[in-house]
N, C-alpha and C positions, 0 to 999 in steps of 0.2 A: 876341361872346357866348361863354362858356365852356359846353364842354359837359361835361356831367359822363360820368365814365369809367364802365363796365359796371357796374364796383363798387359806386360809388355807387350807382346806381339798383337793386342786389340789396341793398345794405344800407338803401334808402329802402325797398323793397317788404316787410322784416321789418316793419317801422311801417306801412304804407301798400300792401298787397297789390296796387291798381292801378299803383303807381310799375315794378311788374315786367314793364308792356308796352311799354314802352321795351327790353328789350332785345328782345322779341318783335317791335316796326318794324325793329331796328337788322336786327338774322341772320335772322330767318322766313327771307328770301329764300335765301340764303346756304345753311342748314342746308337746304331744300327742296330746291335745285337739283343739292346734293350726292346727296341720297339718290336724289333722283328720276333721278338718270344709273344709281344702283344697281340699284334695285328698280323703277320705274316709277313713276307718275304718282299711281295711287291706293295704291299702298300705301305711296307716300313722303308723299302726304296724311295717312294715319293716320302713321307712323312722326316725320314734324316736327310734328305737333301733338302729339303723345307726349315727344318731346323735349322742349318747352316745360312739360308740365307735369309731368315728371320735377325737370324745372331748377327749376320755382316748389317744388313739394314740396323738394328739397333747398337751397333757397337759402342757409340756417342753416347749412351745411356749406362755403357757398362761401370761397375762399381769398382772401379778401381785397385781397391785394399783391397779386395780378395785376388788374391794369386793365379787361385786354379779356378777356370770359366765350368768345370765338367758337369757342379752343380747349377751353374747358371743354367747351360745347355740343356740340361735334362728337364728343366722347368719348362724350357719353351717347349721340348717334344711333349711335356704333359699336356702342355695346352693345348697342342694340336691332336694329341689323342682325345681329348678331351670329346673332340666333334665325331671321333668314330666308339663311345661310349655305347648307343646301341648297337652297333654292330658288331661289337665285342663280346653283348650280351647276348645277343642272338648265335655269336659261331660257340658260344661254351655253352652255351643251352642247347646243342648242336650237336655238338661234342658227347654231350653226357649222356646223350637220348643214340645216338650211334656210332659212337668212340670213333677213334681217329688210326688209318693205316701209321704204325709208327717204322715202316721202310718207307715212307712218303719223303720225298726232299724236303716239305714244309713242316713236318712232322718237330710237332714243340711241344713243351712241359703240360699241355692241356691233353696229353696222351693217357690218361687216367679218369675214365669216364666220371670220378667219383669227385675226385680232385675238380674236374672241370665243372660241376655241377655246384659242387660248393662255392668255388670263385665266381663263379655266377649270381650264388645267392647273397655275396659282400657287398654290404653298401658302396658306392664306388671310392669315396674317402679310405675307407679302410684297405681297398684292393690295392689302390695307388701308393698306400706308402708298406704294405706288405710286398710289394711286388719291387718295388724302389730299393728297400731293404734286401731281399732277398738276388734276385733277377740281376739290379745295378753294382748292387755290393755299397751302397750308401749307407755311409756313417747315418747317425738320430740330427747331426748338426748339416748334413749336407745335405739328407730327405726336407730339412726345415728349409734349408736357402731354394731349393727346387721347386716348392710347392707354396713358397711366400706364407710358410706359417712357425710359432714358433714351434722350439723344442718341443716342451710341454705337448702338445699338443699332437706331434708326430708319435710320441713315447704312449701317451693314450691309446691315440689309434692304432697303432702298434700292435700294443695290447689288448686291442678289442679286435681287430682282426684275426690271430692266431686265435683267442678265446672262441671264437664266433666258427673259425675255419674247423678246427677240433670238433667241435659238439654240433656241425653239419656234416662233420663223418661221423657222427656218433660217439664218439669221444673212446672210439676203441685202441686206442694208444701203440696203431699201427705203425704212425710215424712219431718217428724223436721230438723231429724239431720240424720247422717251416719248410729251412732249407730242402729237407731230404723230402717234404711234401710235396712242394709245389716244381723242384728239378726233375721228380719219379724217380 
């Protein structure tokens, strides 16, 4: 059985408004799990259900050629995290100064006082596409389409992120890589 690509089903939902919950079974998940390592639990409730109905409002604008909306999607949740950037900064600066219960239900990857203190000190470009990387599991080509910038550009910051993440723990070569950093 073929299944039909995102596209499809944004270009069925311009004719057929319910055809647009298909991508909403497809990513809910997906777009939830990412915000909610961000912001928490209930405000990445509101924030993925925000995304969705961003994406159904703009679907008219969607680009077609691309297949899979996933990196679309994650673009608009960037932009809407975008508005809870201090308060981001504030609960990991939060975090670092009185660590976080990790039997807690909301209990996420910022459970590492030390961890949390440095992601705090990232410029928020570089947070957003380490975290995009890491967090969403975004290719260099799908962090670009998410965040409306090119390759180049994602590969940098990238780069300077992990650089920058490393030598604000000291550079004691406790963790390997990002992943095993920023998951604890």
């Amino acid at each position: 059985m073929r299944r039909d690509s995102d596209a499809d089903a944004i270009l069925a939902s311009r004719r057929d408004a319910p055809a647009f919950a298909v991508l909403f079974e497809r990513h809910f998940d997906a777009i939830h799990g990412y915000l909610r390592r961000r912001v928490g639990t209930d405000v990445a409730d509101e924030l993925a259900a925000e995304t969705f109905v961003q994406a159904f409002a703009s679907r008219g604008r969607y680009d077609r050629r691309r297949p899979d909306a996933l990196p679309w999607l994650y673009g608009i949740a960037h932009n809407l995290l975008r508005h809870h950037y201090r308060t981001e900064e504030r609960v990991l600066r939060a975090y670092a100064r009185y660590g976080v219960d990790s039997s807690s239900a909301d209990a996420n990857a910022y459970s590492d006082r030390d961890v949390a203190a440095a992601l705090a000190e990232l410029p928020v470009h570089e947070r957003d596409v380490l975290l995009l990387f890491v967090w969403a599991e975004l290719s260099y080509d799908e962090i670009a389409v998410a965040l409306g910038l090119p390759v180049g550009t994602v590969r940098s910051r990238l780069s300077r992120g992990r650089t920058r993440l490393r030598e604000l723990l000291g550079g004691s070569g406790q963790y390997d890589d990002e992943k095993e950093l920023v998951d604890g």
